[in-house]
C-alpha positions as CSV (number, residue, x, y, z in Angstrom):
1,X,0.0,0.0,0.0
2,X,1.5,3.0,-0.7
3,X,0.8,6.8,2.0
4,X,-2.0,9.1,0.6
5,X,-0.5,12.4,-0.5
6,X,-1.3,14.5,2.3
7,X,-1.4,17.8,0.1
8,X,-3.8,15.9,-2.4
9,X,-6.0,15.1,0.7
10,X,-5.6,19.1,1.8
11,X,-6.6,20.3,-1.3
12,X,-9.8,17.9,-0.8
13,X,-10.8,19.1,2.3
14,X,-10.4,22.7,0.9
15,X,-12.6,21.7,-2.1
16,X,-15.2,20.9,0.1
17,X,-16.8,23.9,0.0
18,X,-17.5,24.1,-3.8
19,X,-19.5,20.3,-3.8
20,X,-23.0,20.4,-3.4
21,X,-23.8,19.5,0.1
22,X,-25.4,16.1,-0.4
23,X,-21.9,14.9,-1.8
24,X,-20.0,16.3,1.7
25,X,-20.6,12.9,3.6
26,X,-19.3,11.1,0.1
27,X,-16.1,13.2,0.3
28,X,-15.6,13.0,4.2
29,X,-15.7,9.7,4.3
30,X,-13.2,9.3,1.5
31,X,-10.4,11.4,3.1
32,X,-11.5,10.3,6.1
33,X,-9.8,6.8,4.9
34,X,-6.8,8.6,3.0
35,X,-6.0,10.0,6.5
36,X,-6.6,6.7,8.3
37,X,-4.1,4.7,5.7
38,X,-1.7,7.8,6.2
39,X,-1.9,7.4,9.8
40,X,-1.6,3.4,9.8
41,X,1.2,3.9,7.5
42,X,3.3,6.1,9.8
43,X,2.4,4.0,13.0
44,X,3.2,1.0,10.9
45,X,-0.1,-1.0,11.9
């Protein structure tokens, strides 16, 4: 597996804004797993 790009991920959550609100929880959830595979990656889990 290889780390999510952290800026890519940054420039997602800044993006946020410009979706139309039913497609928020889509988008959360998504970097919400790019930050968890970053974060298991670094811890080594």
């Amino acid at each position: 597996m290889t780390v999510p790009d952290l800026a890519v991920v940054k420039d997602q959550i800044s993006s946020l804004q410009s979706l139309p609100i039913p497609e928020h929880a889509d988008s959360f959830e998504e970097i919400h797993n790019q930050l968890n595979e970053a974060l298991t990656q670094v811890e080594g889990l």
